[in-house]
C-alpha positions in Angstrom: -2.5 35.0 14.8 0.8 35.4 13.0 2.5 36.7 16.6 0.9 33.6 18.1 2.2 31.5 15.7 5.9 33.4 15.6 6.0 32.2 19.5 5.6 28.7 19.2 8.2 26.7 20.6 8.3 23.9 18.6 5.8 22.9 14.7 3.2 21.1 14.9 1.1 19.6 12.5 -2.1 19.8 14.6 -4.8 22.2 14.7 -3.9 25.1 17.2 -6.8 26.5 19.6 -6.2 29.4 17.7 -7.8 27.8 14.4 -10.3 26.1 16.1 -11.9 28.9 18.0 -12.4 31.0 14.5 -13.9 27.4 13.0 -16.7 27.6 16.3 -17.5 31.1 15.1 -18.4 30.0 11.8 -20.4 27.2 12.7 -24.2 27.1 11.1 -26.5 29.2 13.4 -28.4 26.3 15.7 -29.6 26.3 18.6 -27.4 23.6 19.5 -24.2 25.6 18.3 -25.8 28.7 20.5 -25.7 27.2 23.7 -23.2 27.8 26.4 -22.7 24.1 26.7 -21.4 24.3 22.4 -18.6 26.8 23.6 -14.6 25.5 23.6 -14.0 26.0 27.0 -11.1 28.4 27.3 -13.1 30.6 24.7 -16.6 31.0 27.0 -15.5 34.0 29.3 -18.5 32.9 31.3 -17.2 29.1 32.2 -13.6 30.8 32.1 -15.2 33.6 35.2 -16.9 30.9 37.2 -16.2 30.3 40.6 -14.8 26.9 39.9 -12.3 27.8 37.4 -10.6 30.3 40.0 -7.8 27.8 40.4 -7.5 28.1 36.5 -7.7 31.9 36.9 -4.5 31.9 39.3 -2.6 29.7 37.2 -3.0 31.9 34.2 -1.9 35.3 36.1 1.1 33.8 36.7 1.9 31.6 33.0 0.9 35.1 31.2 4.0 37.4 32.4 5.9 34.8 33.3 5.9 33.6 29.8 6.4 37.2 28.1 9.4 38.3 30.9 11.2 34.8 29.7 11.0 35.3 26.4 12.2 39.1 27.0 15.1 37.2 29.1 14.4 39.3 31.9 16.5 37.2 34.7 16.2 39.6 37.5 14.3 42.9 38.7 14.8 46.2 41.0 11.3 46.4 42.8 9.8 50.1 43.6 6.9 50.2 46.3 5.4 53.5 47.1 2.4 55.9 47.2 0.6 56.4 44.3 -0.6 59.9 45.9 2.9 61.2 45.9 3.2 63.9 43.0 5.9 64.9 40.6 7.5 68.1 41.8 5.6 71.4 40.7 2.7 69.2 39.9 -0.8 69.6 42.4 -1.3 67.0 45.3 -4.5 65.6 43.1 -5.4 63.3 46.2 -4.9 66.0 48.9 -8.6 66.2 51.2 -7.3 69.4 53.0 -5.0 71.3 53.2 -2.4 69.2 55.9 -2.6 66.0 53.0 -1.6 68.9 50.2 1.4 70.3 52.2 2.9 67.1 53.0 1.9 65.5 49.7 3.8 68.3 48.0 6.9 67.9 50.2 6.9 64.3 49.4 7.3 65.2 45.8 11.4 64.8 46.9 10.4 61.4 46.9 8.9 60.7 43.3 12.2 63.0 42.4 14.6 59.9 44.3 12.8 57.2 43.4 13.3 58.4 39.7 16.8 59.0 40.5 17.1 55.0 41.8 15.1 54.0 38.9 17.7 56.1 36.8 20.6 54.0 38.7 19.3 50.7 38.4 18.8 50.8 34.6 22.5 51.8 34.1 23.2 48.9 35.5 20.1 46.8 33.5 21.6 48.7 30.3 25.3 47.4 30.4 24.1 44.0 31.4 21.6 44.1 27.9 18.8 45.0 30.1 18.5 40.7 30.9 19.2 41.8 34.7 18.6 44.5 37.4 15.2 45.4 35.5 13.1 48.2 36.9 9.3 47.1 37.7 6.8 48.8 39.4 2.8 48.8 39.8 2.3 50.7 36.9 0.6 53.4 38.5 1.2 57.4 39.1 2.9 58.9 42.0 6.4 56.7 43.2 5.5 54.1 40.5 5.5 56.6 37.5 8.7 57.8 38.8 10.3 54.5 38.3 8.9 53.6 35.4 9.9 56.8 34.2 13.9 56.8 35.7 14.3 53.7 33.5 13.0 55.3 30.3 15.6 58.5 30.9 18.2 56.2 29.9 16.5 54.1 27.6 15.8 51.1 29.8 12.5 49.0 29.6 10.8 49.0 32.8 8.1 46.6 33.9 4.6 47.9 35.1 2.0 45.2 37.5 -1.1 47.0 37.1 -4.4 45.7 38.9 -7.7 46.3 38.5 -9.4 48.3 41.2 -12.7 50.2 41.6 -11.5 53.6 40.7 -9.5 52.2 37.4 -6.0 52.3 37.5 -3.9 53.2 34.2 -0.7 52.4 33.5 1.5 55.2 33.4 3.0 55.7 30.3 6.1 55.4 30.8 5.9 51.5 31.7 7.3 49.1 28.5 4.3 48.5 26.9 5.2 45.0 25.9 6.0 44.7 30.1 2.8 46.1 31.1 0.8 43.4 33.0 -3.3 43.6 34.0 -4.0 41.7 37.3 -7.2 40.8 38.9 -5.5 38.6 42.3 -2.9 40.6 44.5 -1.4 37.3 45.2 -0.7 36.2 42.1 0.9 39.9 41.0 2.9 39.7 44.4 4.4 36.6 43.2 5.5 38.3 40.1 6.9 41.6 42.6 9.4 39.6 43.6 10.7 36.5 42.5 13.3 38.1 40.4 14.1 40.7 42.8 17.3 41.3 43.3 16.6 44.2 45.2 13.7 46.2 46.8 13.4 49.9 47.2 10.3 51.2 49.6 8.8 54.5 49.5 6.5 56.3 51.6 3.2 55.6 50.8 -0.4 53.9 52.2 -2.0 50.8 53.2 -0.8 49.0 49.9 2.8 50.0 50.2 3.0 49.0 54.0 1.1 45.5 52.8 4.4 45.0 50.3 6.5 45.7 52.1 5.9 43.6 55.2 5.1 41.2 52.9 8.7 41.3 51.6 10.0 41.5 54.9 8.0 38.3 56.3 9.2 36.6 53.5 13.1 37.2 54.2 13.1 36.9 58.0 11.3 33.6 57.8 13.6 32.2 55.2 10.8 32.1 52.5 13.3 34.3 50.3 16.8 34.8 49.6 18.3 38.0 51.3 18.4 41.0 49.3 18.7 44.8 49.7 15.6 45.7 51.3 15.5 50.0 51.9 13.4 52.1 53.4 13.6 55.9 51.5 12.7 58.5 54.1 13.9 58.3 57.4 12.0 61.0 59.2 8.3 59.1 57.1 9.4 56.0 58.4 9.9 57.3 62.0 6.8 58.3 62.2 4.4 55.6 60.8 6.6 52.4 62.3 7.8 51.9 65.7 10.4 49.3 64.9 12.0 49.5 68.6 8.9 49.1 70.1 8.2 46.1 68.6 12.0 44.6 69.3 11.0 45.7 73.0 7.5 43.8 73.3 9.4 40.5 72.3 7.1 40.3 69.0 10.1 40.2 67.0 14.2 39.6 67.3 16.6 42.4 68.2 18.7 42.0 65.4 15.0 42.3 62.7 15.6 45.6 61.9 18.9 44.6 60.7 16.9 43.0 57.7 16.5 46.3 55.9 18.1 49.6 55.8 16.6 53.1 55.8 18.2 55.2 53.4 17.1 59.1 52.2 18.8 59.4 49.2 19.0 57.6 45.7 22.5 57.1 45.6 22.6 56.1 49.0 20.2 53.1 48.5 21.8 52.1 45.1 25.6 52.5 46.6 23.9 49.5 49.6 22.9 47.2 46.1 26.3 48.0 44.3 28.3 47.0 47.3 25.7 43.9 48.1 26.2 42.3 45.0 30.0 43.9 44.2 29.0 45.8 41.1 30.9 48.0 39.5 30.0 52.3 40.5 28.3 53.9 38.2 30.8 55.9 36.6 32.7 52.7 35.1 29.2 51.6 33.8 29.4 55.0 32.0 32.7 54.8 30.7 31.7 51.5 29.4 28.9 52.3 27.8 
């Protein structure tokens, strides 16, 4: 109650929904004060679960971390997409179902290894800015998302995790801020809060949910539903392989110049080196000497 109170933004003199929600517990034990219909509505999870409140449901995904990143002053992010299969280097391929998926899962490890490296490079940046900008988030999970999670606390960064709740539970990683570590139930809603403070976007190889960001990202900017930002692709021979962007300039079903919207890049400092010069910030090594 204290921390709720602590947050306020301005006194009050009336009761809070805090107060009032103890006061319903302690009311005298009646039938009438048992019934569903008795409950304050934001405290009775199964009014608050309903299918009619689902419109309530969306809006609160989005006030929840949008409240706590304000209050952080977290202006902007650096967003990192990729596989959650991918492992650490020398660790096993835990997903593999033969042995094909646990050779290439293990050479993808060079991936978890530059996405740290990225991670490692934004949050320089985030650090001599008083981490208020250039912010790493991720999905919270394992694989390419622990790695960035994980580059940001190397250098003492916070980093932001958007966990969501799927069948087969996914943890945070412990390396996610855990004051920035965010629970979803909608994918919209967490999409939203992917990337309207990105100032950047960073894609690695990965599955179905990595290939669902990042065209999402991309339909965004080539439709003019978001600003332009760095938008790169880490792994040129992956990307080769699972997108045939020329074919699709070819067929007509989408501009010549699309492709131009994002870059394919292989190595950390070759992404960050596209964000530095985007934006004109300084290299890293005058970060350093600053520090």
């Amino acid at each position: 109650m204290a921390v709720l109170r602590m947050t306020r933004r301005r006194p009050t003199s009336l009761r809070t929904s805090v107060e009032d929600v103890a006061a319903s517990k302690r009311a005298p034990q009646t039938p009438q004060t048992q019934s569903a219909a008795f409950r304050l509505a934001f405290a009775d999870d199964e009014f608050m679960t309903s299918e009619d409140t689902r419109g309530v449901r969306f809006q609160l995904e989005y006030l929840k971390p949008e409240f706590r990143l304000r209050e952080r002053g977290i202006n902007s992010t650096v967003v990192l997409f990729g596989g959650a299969r991918i492992p650490a280097p020398g660790q096993p391929a835990w997903a593999a179902k033969n042995e094909t998926q646990k050779r290439n899962l293990e050479a993808a490890s060079r991936y978890y290894d530059e996405a740290r490296r990225f991670a490692q490079l934004a949050s320089f940046t985030s650090k001599a800015q008083g981490f208020t900008d250039y912010v790493v988030v991720t999905g919270g999970g394992p694989g390419v998302m622990e790695a960035g999670n994980r580059g940001a606390a190397d250098v003492g960064a916070p980093s932001i995790g958007l966990n969501i709740v799927l069948p087969h539970e996914q943890a945070p990683n412990l390396y996610v801020t855990p004051e920035l570590s965010f629970n979803f139930h909608y994918f919209a809603t967490r999409k939203i809060h992917f990337l309207m403070r990105a100032k950047a976007v960073a894609v690695f190889p990965g599955g179905f949910g990595t290939l669902d960001e990042f065209f999402e990202t991309l339909t965004l900017i080539q439709t003019g539903r978001m600003d332009r930002v760095p938008l790169l692709l880490f792994g040129a021979e992956f990307w080769s392989k699972v997108i045939n962007f020329e074919a699709l300039a070819e067929a007509g079903t989408i501009a010549p110049d699309d492709p131009k919207l994002f870059n394919i890049v292989d190595t950390a400092e070759e992404g960050w080196d596209i964000v530095r010069q985007f934006y004109n910030l300084p290299e890293i090594d005058e970060v350093l000497r600053g520090d």
